[in-house]
C-alpha positions as CSV (number, residue, x, y, z in Angstrom):
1,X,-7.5,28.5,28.0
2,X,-8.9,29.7,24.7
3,X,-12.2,29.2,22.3
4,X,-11.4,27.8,19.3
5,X,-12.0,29.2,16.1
6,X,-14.5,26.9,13.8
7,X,-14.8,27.0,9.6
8,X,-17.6,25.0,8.6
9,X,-18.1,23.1,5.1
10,X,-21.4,22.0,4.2
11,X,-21.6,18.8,1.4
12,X,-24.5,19.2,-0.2
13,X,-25.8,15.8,-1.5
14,X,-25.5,14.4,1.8
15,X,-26.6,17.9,3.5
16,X,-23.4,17.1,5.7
17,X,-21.6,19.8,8.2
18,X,-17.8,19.1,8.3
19,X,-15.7,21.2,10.6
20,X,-12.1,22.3,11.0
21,X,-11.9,23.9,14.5
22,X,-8.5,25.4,15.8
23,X,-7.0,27.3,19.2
24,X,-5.8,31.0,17.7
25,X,-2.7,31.1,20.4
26,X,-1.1,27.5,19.2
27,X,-2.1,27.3,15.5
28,X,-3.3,23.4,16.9
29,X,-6.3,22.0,15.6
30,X,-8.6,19.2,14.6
31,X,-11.2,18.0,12.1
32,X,-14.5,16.7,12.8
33,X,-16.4,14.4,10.6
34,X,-14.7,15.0,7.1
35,X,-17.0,13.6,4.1
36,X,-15.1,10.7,1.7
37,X,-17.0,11.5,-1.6
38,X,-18.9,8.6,-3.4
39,X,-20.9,8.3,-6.0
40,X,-23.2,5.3,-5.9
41,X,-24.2,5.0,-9.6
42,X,-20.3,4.9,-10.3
43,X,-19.1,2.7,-7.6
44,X,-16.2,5.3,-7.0
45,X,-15.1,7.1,-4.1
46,X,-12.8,10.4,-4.3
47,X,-11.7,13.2,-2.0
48,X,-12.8,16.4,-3.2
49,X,-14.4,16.9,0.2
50,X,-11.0,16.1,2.4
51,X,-8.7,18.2,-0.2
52,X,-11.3,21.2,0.6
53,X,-10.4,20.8,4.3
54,X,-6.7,20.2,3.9
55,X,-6.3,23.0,1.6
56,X,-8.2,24.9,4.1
57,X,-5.6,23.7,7.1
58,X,-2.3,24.2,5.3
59,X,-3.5,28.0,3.8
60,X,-4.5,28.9,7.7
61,X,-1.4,27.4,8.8
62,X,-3.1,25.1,11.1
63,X,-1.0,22.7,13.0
64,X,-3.6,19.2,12.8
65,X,-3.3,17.1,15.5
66,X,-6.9,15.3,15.5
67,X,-9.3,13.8,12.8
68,X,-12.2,13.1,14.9
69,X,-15.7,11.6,14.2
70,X,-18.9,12.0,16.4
71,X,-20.3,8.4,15.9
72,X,-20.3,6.1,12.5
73,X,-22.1,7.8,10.0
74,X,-25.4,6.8,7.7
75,X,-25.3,9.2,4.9
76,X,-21.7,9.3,4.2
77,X,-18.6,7.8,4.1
78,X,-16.0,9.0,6.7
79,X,-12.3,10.6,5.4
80,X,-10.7,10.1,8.2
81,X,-7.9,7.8,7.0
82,X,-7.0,9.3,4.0
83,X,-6.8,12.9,6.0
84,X,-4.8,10.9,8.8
85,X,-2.4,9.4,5.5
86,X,-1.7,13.3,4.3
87,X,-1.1,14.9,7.8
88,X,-0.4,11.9,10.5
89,X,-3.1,13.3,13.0
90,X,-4.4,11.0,15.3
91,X,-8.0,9.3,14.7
92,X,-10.4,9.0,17.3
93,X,-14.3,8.0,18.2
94,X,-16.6,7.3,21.0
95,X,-16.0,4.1,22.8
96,X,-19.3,2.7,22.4
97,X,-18.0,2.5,18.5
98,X,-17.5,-1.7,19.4
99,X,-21.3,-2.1,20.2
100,X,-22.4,-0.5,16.9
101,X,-19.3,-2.8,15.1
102,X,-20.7,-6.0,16.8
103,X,-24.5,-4.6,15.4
104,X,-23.8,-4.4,12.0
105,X,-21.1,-7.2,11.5
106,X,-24.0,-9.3,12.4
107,X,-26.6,-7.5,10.1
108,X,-24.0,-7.6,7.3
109,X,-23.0,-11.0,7.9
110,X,-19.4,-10.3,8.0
111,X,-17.2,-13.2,9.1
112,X,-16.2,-13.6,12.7
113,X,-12.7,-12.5,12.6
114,X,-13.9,-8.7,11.6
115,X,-12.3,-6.5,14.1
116,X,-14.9,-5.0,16.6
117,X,-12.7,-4.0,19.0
118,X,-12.2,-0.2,17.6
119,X,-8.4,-1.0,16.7
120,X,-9.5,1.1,13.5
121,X,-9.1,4.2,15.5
122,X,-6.2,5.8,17.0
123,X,-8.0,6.3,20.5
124,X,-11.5,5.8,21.6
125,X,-12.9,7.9,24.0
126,X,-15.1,7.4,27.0
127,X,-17.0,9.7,28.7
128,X,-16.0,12.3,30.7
129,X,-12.8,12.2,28.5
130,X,-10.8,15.4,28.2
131,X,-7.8,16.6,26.1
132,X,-6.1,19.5,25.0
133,X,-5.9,20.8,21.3
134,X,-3.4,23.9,22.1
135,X,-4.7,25.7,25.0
136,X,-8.6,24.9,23.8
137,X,-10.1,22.7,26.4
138,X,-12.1,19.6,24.9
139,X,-14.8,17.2,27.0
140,X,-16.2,13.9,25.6
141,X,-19.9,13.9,25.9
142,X,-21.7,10.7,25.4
143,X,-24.8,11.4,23.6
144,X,-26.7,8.3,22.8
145,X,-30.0,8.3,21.2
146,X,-29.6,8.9,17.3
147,X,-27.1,6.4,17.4
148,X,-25.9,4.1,20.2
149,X,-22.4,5.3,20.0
150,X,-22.9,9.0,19.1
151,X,-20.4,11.7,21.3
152,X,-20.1,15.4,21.2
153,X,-17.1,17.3,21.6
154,X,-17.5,20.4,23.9
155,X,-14.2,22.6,22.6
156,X,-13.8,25.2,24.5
157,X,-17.5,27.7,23.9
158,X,-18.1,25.4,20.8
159,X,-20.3,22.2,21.2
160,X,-19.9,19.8,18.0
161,X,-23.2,18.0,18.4
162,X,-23.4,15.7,15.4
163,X,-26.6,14.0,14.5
164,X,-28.3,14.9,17.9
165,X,-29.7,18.4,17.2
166,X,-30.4,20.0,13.9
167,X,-30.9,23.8,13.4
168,X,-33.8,25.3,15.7
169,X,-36.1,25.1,12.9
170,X,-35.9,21.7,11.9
171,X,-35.9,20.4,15.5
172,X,-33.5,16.7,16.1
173,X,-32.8,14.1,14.5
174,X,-34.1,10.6,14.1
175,X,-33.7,7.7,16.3
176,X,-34.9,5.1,14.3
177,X,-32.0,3.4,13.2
178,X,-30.7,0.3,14.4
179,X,-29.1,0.7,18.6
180,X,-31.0,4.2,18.3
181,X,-33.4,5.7,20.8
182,X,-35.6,8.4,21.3
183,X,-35.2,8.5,25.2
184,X,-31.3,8.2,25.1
185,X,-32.0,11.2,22.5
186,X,-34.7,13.0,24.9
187,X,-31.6,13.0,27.3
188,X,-28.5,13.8,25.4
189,X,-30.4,16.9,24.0
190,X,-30.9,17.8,28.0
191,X,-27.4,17.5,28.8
192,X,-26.2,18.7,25.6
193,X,-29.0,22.1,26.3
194,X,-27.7,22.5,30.2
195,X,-24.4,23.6,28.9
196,X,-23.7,27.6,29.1
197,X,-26.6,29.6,26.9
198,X,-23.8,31.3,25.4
199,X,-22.0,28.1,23.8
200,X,-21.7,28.0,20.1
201,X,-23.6,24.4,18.9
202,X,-22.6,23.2,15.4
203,X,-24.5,20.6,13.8
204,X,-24.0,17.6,11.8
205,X,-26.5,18.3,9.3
206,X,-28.8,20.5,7.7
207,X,-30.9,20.3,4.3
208,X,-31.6,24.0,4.2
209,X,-35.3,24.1,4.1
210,X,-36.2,27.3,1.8
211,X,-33.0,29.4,3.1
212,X,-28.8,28.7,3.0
213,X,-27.2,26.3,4.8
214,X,-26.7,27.1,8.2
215,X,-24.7,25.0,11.0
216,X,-24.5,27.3,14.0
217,X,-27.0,28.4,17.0
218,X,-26.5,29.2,20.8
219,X,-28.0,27.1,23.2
220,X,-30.0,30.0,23.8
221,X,-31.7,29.9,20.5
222,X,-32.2,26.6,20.6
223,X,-34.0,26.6,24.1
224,X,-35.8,29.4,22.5
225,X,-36.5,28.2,19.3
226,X,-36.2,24.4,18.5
227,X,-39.1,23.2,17.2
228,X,-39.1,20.1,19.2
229,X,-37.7,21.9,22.3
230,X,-38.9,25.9,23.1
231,X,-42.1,24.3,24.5
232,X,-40.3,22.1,27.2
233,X,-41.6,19.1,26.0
234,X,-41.6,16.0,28.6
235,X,-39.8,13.1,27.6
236,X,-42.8,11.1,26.8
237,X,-44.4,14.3,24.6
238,X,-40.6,14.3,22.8
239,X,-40.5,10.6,22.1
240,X,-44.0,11.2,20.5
241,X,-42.9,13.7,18.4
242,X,-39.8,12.2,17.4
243,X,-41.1,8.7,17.0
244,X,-44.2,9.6,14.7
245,X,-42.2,11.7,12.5
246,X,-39.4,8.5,12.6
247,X,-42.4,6.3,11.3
248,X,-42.9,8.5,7.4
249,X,-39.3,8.7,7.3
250,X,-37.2,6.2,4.7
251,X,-33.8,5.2,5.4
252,X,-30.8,7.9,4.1
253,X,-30.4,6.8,0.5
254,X,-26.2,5.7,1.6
255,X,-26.7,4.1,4.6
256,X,-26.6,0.5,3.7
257,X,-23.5,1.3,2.1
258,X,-22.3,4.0,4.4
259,X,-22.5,1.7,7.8
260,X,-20.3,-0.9,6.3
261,X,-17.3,1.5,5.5
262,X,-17.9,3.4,8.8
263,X,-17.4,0.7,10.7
264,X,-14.0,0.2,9.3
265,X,-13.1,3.4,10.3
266,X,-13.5,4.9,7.1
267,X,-11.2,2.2,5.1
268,X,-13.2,-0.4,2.3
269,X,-13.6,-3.2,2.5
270,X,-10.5,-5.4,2.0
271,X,-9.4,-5.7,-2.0
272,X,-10.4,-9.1,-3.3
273,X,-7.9,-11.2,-5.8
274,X,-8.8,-9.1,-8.3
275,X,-7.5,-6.1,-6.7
276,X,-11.1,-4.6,-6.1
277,X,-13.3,-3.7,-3.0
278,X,-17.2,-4.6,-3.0
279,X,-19.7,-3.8,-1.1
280,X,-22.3,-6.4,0.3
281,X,-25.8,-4.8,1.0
282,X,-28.6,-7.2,3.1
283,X,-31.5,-7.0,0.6
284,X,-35.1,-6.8,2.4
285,X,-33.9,-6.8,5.8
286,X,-35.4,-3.2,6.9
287,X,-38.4,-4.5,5.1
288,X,-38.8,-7.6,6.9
289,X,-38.3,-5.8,10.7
């Protein structure tokens, strides 16, 4: 068995970590939670973020076998498809993808025949799942709490931990958003921390506050050093702590927009007859809950 190699990329006006991780022996590998570009005062998508990571592939000579994403994303628009379209990789998510499908379709209104059965990924994995990119070792983790549907991947010494731990000195991240919950988070942060103190955790996110962006710590350093962990908080103390600063936070400036191409897998919505996709945002519904 091997531990992969991982090459971060870092989008900065979503503060988004995207990851290309592959096994050294086999040349096999896999992304996690490539970036779709859009620009909301244009209307227009484009892929300068997924052409960064394929260039990045084919120079290495990487072998891509997997385009994976660690739960449906609020601040950006998943690449998945158009990455699986260049390079026929495989697609996959955390099972628990339907609930967060049958969630929004209803705050978005969608009609009733919108798929929410997951068909929108190649595979959807449960927990406990394991595969095998080249002779790295891969384990599904089910990691509720910033979503309802978030999972980490635990490759080989390197934990991909999306949205449920940020860098030790900005602590975790919210729960507040719809199917979220700070004690599901309180106890995928205890699982994800009882893994070996020596395994590499990458993050989803990170908004550099006053250095670079960074997306790597031990479990070590963040049992040492996470803000809104080295102290060994109790759940109730956590959930304090996470829900208060949840309270003075507003929603990610993309996520109306975001939710409702993420639960397509990544594709827009469906052209209408005039050969263009819209989006369809609730207006006041945050502000009426």
């Amino acid at each position: 068995m091997s531990n992969p190699i991982v090459k971060g990329f870092w989008d900065k006006p979503t503060g988004s970590w995207q990851y290309v991780f592959h096994d050294p022996d086999t040349m096999k590998g896999a992304i996690i939670d490539p970036v779709l570009d859009f620009d909301p005062l244009a209307g227009a998508t484009s892929t300068k973020n997924a052409e960064r990571l394929l260039d990045y592939v084919r120079e290495t000579g990487i072998d891509l076998i997997w385009i994976l994403d660690t739960h449906p994303h609020a601040d950006h628009f998943s690449a998945a498809p158009w990455l699986k379209a260049q390079t026929g990789a495989q697609t996959a998510i955390g099972e628990k993808v339907t609930g967060v499908q049958v969630l929004w379709q209803g705050i978005y209104n969608l009609p009733d025949d919108f798929p929410k059965d997951g068909s929108q990924w190649d595979r959807l994995f449960p927990d406990g799942d394991e595969f095998m990119v080249g002779n790295v070792p891969v384990k599904v983790m089910f990691s509720p709490g910033h979503t309802l549907a978030s999972i980490t991947y635990v490759a080989g010494n390197a934990a991909f931990v999306h949205d449920t731990l940020m860098m030790p000195d900005s602590g975790s991240s919210r729960a507040d958003f719809p199917g979220g919950s700070s004690a599901e988070l309180y106890n995928s942060i205890s699982a994800i921390l009882a893994l070996p103190e020596d395994t590499r955790v990458f993050v989803g996110h990170d908004y550099a506050p006053n250095r670079e962006a960074a997306c790597e710590a031990s479990v070590a350093e963040h049992r040492a050093s996470n803000i809104h962990w080295k102290d060994a908080p109790s759940e109730a103390d956590y959930r304090a702590v996470r829900d208060a600063r949840d309270a003075t936070l507003a929603l990610p400036k993309l996520m109306l927009a975001a939710l409702q191409i993420n639960i397509r897998g990544g594709r827009l919505p469906e052209p209408e007859n005039n050969g263009s996709s819209y989006l369809k945002l609730p207006l006041n519904y945050f502000e009426s809950r």
